[in-house]
N, C-alpha and C positions, 0 to 999 in steps of 0.2 A: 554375589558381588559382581558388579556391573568392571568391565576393562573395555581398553580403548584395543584393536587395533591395525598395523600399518594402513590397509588397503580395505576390508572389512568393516572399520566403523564401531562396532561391538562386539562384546563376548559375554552374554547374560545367559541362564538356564529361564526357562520359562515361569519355571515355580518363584525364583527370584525376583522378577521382574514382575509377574505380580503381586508380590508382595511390595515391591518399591513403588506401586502404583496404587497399591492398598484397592484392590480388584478379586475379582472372584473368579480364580479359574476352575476349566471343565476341561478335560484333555491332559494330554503329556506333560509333566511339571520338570521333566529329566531336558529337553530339545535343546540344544544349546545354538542361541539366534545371534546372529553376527552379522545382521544389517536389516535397513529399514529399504521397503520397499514396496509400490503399488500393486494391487494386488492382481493385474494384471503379467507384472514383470517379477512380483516375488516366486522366489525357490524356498524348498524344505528347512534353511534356516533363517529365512526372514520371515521378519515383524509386518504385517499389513497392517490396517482399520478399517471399520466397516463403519461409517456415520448414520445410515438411514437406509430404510427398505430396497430404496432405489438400489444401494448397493447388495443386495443378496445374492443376486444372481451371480455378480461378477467374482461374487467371497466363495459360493459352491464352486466355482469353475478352475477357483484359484488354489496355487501350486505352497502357497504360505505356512510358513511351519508356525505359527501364530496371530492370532489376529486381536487387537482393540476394537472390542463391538461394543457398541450404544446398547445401556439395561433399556428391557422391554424389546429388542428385535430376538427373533429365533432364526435362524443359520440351517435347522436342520441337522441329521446326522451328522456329524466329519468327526469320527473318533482318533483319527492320527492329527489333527490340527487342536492344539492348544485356543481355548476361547478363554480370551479374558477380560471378562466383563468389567466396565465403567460406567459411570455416569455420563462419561462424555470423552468420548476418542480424543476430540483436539486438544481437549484441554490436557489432556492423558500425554500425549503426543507434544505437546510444547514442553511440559516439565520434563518429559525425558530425554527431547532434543536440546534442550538448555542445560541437562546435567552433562550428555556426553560432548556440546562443543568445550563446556569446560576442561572436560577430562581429556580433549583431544587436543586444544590450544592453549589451556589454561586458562588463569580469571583473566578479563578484559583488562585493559588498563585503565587507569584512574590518575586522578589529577592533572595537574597541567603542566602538559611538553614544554620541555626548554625551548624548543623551534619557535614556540607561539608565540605570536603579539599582542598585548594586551592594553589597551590605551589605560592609564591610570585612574580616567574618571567612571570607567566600566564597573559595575557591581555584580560580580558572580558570587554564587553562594559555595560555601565551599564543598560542598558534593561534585561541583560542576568540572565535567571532564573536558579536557581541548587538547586538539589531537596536533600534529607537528605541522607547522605552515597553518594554521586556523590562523585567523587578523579578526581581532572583538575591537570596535572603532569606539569612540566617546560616546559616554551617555546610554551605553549598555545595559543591560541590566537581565538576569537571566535568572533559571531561580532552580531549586536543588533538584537533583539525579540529571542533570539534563546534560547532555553529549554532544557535543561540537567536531567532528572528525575532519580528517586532515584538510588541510588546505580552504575549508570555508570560509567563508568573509561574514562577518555579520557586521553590517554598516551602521553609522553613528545613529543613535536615538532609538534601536527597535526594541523591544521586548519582547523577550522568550521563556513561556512558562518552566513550572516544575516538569521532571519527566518526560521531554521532550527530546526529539533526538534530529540533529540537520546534516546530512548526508555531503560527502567529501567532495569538495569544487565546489558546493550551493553556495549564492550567494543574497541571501538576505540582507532588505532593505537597499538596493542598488537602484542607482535615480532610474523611475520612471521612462516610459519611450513617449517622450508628447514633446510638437515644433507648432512652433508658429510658422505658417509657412507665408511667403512676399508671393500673390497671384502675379508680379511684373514682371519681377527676377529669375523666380522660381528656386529660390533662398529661402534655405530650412534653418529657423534659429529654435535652440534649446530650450524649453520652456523650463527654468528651476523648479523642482519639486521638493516641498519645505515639512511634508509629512512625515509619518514614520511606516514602522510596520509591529503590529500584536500578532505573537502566535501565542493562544493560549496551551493550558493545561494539556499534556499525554499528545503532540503532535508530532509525528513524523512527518521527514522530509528528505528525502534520497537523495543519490549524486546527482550534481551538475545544474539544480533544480535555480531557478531564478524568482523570486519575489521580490518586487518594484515597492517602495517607497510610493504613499498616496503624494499624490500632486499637491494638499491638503485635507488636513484628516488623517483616516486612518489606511493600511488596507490590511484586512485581520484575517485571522485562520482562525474557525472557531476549535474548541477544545476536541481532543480527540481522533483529530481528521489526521489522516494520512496519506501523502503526496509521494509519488512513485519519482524515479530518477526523470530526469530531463524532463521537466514540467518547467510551464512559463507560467506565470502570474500577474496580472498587469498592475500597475497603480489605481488603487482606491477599490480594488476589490471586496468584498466581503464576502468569506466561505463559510456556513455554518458548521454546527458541530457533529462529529461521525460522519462525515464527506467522505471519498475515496476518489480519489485524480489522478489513472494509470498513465503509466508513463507516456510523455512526447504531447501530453493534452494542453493545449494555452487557451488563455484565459485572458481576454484582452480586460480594455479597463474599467471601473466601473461596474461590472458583472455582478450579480448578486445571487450565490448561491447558495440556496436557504438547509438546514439540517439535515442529513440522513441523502445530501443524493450522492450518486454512482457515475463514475465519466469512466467508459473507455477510452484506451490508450488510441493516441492519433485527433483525437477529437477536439473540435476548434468550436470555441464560445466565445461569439460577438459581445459590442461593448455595451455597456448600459442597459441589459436584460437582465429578468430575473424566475431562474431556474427554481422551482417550487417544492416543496419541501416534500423528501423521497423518490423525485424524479430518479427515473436509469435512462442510461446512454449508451448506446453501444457504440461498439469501438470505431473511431472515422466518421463519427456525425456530425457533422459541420449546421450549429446552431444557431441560428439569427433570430429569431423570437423569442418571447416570453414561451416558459412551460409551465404548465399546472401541477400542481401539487400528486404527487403520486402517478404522473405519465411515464409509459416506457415511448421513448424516441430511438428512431432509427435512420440513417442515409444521410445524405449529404444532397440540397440541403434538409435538416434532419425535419420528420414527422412523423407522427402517433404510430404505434410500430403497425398498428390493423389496416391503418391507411395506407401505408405503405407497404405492407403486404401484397393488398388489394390491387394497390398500381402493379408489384410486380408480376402478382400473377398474371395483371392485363397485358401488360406488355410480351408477356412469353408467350400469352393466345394469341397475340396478334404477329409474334416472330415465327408462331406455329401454321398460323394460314397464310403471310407471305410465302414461307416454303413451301407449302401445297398448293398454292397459284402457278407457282414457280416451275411445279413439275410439270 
């Protein structure tokens, strides 16, 4: 039997825990583990995991009185470490961090705060959670397990799939940034934005995060994807489905982000382009073109990561013979 506790985290025997994993151990079944921990910084009663061969080295090296290894890798010797085999560490590893925050904080909360506001023409399903200070505007519509945390705004007319979750302070569907601007004056008037916003099925969306209302149309999230804290999004976007947008990444408008691609955090994507489907981005790439399907991009402004390798190795041979002039 699994216990929570103060400072530690857990109190499982080895033998128990793989049996709550439905896993096949090899080692100590008696070790009693009382936190998780990388396998770098584990001690004698922590849990590590090993996902893939890359990691064996750092699992022989390692101080862990238990480990989650992926079936099919071999470890080697270590008859004082508990191996307990899965099909698959993370997934191993989600269900058992999901039973002890319960055991640590209890079930989540469900239903909907008194604090919250709710315009009467809004249709939530009644799964749907809303947390204290959340505001769901008219013409709502939102659909079951799906989580609203505190203080969000979800603006009139958007739709939010099933399963979906929008992080505390985001606020979804919030008018668009576009002026018409006077060349005489230099007077910025507001241009109204009369669209909405779709987030479809299983999307995350963390704090603070902003998704703009399309000018007209739509601007959608496809299903799946998930949106780190402090993200922009501008009006009329389109992100496909299984995206990932680390945090502080904007996204002006228009942008067209086709399924499966990857943004690091920091990372600025011009307006009216369209990011191809599986592209990666690493973190600060500042984008202005169109990318091809399946490119890794790099730098600011961002380019094919070889290309840009190549510059940088140039530039160092040339920072390398100025100094040798110099002598």
């Amino acid at each position: 039997m699994m216990t929570t506790q103060d400072n530690a985290g857990i109190s499982i025997s080895t033998g128990d825990l793989a049996a709550m994993l439905q896993g096949d151990l090899a080692g100590p079944a008696t070790t009693t583990l009382t936190g998780i921990e990388t396998l770098e910084n584990a001690g004698p009663n922590d849990l590590s995991f090993v996902r893939s061969e890359s990691f064996i080295k750092a699992a022989n090296a390692s101080k862990a009185g238990a480990m989650l290894v992926a079936k099919g890798l071999d470890l080697g010797d270590m008859p004082e470490t508990a191996i307990i085999t899965v099909d698959n560490p993370d997934e191993a590893l989600v269900g058992l961090l999901s039973t002890l925050r319960i055991q640590r904080f209890g079930t989540p909360d469900t239903g909907i705060h008194q604090a919250a506001v709710i315009h009467p023409s809004a249709k939530l399903h009644k799964t749907v959670i809303v947390g204290p200070n959340a505001v769901i505007e008219s013409g709502v519509t939102i659909g079951e397990h799906t989580r609203i945390d505190a203080g969000a705004v979800i603006s009139f007319g958007t739709t939010i799939g099933a399963r979906c979750r929008v992080g505390a302070n985001s606020v979804i569907g919030g008018e668009g940034f576009g002026y018409i601007s006077d060349k005489e004056t230099g007077k910025h008037t507001r241009l109204p934005h009369i669209g909405i916003v779709v987030i479809e099925d299983d999307v995350e969306i963390g704090a603070a995060t902003g998704i703009d209302r399309a000018k007209f149309g739509i601007t959608r999230i496809g299903q799946g994807t998930k949106i780190d804290n402090l993200v922009q999004v501008g009006h009329n976007v389109s992100i496909g489905k299984n995206c990932i947008l680390c945090g502080l990444v904007g996204v002006a408008g228009s942008a067209i982000i086709e399924d499966g691609v990857v943004i690091g955090g920091q990372s600025g994507i011009a307006d009216n382009i369209t990011l191809g489907k599986g592209a990666h981005f690493a973190a600060r790439s500042g984008v202005m073109g169109d990318v091809p399907p399946g490119a890794i991009y790099v730098g600011s402004p961002a380019k094919e990561h070889r290309q840009a390798f190549r510059e940088f190795a140039a530039l160092r041979r040339l920072a390398n013979q100025s100094r040798k002039k110099s002598k």
